[in-house]
C-alpha distance (Angstrom), angle and dihedral (degrees) to the residues before:
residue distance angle dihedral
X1 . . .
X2 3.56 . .
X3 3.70 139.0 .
X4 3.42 90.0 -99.7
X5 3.17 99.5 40.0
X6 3.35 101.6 55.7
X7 3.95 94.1 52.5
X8 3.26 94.0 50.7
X9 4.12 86.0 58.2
X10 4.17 91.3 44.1
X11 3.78 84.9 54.6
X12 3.63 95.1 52.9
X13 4.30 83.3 43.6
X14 3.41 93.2 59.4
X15 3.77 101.3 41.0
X16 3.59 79.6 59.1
X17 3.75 92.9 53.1
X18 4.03 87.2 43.2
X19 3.78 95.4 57.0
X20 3.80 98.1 39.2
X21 4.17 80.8 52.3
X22 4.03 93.7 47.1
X23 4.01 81.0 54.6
X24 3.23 100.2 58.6
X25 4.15 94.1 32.4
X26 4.23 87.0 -108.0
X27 3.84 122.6 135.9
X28 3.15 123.2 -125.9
X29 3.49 101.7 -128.4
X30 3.96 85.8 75.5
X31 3.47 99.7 65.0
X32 3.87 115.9 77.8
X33 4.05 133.4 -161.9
X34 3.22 119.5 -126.5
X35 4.14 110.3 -166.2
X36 3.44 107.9 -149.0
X37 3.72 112.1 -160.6
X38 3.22 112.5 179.6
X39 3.91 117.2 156.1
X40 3.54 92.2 10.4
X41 3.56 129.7 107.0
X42 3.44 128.0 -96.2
X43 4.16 91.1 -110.6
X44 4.34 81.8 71.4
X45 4.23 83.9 61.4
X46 3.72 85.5 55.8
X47 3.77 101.1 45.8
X48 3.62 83.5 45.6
X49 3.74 97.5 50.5
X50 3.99 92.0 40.4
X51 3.82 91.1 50.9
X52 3.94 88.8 56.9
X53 4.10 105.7 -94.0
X54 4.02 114.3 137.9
X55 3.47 99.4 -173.4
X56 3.90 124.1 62.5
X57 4.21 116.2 -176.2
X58 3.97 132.2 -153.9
X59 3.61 138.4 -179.0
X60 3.37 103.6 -143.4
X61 3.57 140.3 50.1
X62 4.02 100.7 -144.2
X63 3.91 89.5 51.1
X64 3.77 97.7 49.3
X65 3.81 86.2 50.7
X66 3.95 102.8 68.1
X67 4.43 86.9 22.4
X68 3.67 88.3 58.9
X69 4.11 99.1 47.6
X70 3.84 90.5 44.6
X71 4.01 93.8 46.6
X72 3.97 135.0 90.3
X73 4.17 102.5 -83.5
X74 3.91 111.4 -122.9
X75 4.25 105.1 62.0
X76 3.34 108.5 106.1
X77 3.81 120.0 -133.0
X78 3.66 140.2 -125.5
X79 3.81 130.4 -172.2
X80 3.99 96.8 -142.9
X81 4.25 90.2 165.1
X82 3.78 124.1 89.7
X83 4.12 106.7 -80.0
X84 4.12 115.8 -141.7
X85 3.47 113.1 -149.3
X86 4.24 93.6 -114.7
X87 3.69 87.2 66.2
X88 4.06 102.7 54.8
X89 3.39 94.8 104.3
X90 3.75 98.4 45.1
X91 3.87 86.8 52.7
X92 3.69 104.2 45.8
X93 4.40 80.4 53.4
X94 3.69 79.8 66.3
X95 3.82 131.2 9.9
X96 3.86 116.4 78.4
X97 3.74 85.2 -156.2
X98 3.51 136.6 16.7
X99 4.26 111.8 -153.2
X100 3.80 92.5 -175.7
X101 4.03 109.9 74.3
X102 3.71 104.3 138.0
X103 3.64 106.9 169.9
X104 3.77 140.2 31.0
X105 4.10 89.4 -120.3
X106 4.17 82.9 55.3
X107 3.53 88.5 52.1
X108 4.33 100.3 48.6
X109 4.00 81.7 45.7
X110 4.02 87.7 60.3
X111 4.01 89.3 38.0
X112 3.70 95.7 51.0
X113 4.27 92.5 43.0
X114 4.08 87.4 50.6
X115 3.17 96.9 47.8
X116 3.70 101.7 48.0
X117 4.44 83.5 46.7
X118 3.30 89.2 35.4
X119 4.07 93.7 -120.0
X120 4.47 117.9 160.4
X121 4.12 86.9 -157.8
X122 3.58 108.7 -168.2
X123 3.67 106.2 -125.7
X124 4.18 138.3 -157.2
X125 4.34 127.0 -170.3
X126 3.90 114.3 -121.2
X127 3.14 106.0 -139.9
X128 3.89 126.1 -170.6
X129 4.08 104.2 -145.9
X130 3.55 90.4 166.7
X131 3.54 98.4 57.1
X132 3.85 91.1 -136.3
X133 3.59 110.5 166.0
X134 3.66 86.6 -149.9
X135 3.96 95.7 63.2
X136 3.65 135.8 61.6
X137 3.54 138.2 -109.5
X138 3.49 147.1 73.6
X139 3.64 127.9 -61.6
X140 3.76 112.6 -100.5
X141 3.73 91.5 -124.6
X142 4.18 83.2 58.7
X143 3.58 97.7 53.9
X144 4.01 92.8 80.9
X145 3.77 94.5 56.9
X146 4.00 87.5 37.1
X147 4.15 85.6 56.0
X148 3.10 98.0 47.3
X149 4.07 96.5 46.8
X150 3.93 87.8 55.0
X151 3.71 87.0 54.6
X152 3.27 110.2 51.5
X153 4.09 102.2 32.3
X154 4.08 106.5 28.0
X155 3.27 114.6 61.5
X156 3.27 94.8 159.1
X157 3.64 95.3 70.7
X158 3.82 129.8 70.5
X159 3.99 116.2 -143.9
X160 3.37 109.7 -152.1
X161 3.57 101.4 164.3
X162 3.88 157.8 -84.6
X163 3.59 138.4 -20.1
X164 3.66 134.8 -178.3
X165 4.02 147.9 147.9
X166 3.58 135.3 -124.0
X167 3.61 121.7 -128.5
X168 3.76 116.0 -104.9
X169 4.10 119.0 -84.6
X170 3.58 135.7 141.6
X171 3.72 90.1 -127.7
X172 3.65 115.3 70.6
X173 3.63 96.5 -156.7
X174 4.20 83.4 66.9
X175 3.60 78.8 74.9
X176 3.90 108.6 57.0
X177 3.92 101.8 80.4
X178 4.20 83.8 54.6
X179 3.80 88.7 57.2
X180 3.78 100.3 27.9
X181 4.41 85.7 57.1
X182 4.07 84.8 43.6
X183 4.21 92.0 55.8
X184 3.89 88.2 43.0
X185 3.25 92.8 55.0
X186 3.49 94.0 54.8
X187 3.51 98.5 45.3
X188 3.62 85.0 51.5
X189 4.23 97.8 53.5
X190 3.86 85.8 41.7
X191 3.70 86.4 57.0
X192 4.35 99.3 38.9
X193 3.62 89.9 43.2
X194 3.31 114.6 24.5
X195 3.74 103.2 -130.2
X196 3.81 124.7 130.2
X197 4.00 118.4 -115.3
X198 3.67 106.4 170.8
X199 4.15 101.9 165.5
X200 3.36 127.1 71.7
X201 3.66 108.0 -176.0
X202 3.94 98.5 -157.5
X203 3.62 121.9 136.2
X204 4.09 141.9 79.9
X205 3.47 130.5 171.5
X206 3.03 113.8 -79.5
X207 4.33 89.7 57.0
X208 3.56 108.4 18.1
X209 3.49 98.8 129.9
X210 3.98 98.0 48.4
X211 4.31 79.2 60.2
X212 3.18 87.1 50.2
X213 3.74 99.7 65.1
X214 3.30 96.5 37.3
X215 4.09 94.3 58.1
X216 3.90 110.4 -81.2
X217 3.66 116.8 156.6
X218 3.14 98.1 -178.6
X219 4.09 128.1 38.9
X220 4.02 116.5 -170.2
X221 3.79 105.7 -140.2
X222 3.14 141.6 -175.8
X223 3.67 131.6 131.7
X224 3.86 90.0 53.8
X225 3.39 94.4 59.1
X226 3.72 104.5 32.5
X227 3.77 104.1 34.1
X228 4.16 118.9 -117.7
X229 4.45 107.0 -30.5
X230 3.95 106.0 -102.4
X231 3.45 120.0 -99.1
X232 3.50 104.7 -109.2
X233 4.26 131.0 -165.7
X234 3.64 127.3 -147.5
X235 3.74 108.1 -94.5
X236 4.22 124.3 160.5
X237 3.83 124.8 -167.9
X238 3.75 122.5 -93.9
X239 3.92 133.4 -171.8
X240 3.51 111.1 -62.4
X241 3.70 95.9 31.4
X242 3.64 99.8 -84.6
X243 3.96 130.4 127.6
X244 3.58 127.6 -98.0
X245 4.11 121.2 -174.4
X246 3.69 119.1 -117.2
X247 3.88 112.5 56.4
X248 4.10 120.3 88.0
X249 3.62 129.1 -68.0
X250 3.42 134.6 -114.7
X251 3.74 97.7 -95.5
X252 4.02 87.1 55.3
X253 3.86 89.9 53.7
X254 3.93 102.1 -99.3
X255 4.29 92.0 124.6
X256 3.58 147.2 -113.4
X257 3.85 93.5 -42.3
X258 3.99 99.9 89.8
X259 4.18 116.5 136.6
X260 4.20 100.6 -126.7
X261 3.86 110.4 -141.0
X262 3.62 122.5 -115.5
């Protein structure tokens, strides 16, 4: 896609984002993009930062690693995947903010890691709405408990608020109890516990606009912006620099050298 191109589909993204806001008497200028790039190239964190996004996403740890040194310097960069414990360290080296902190252990392992490299990681709750054993997060009724823990023994970390995802549907509006429960709930620990939350990282593709107008302020996409991810194969470095099949693939955290499918 070029340049040009892709503005011309950002523009039509965010007069999406503009009329689901004037629906629901929102501006604009509250909702962020999030460009999440996983299995692309670094080139689509360019286009994306030249076109006017801040804020790239990825998955997975290993892949942001090798992405992050090969792409234009200035994005910043959100973990948005599920984070395992033996990768803290790894993460807080390069995410500016991680959306996927599902449990209170999760969130002393980041606390103790900062501290000791003295990181201030900005930090959002997962939380599974749906109740889908297949996705992560915490249980809404955990969050409270979860809040509070983050405010009285890490410091380090700053909770700026709550992330989830909507079950898969072809209809978007399949999604808006899932992100209308995840904004009441925040309302309601802002009002219990007196702590500000003001993001709500809820949002993809496919339903962007339904988060919108129910409070997102920050939608995760990808596939709108950045056309279907590549198919990629298996390939793993040999002497000489060239590619060999049988070692992981980009998306698992192996680097740029993948083999994309015809």
């Amino acid at each position: 896609m070029s340049q040009r191109d892709f503005s011309e589909v950002l523009a039509e993204v965010r007069g999406r984002i503009s009329a689901a806001c004037e629906r629901c008497g929102r501006s604009a200028d509250d909702v962020r993009i999030l460009a999440v790039t996983k299995t692309h190239g670094a080139e689509v964190v360019e286009e994306a930062w030249r076109a006017g996004l801040s804020v790239v996403g990825e998955n997975k740890v290993q892949e942001a690693a090798w992405k992050k040194a090969a792409s234009v310097s200035g994005p910043e960069w959100h973990l948005i995947g599920h984070l395992q414990s033996n990768k803290v360290r790894q993460a807080l080296g390069i995410f500016d903010c991680i959306h996927s902190v599902d449990s209170a252990k999760l969130a002393d392992r980041i606390e103790s890691i900062a501290d000791e490299i003295g990181a201030s990681p900005r930090v959002l709750l997962e939380v599974n709405v749906s109740g889908e054993s297949s996705k992560s997060g915490m249980k809404p009724e955990e969050a409270p408990v979860v809040v509070r823990h983050i405010m009285e023994n890490c410091p380090r970390l700053t909770l700026e608020g709550l992330m989830t995802m909507a079950p898969f549907s072809e209809n978007p509006e399949d999604s808006r109890p899932h992100f209308r429960r995840l904004r009441e709930l925040r309302d309601s620990l802002e009002r219990e516990l007196g702590v500000g939350l003001p993001v709500l990282s809820m949002g993809m593709s496919g339903d962007y606009e339904v988060a919108v107008e129910e409070g997102s302020t920050c939608v995760r996409l990808g596939t709108v912006l950045f056309g279907d991810r590549p198919r990629i194969k298996p390939v793993r470095a040999v002497s000489g620099g060239d590619c060999a099949e049988g070692a992981l693939d980009s998306y698992s955290g192996a680097g740029p050298t993948v083999r994309i499918l015809d």
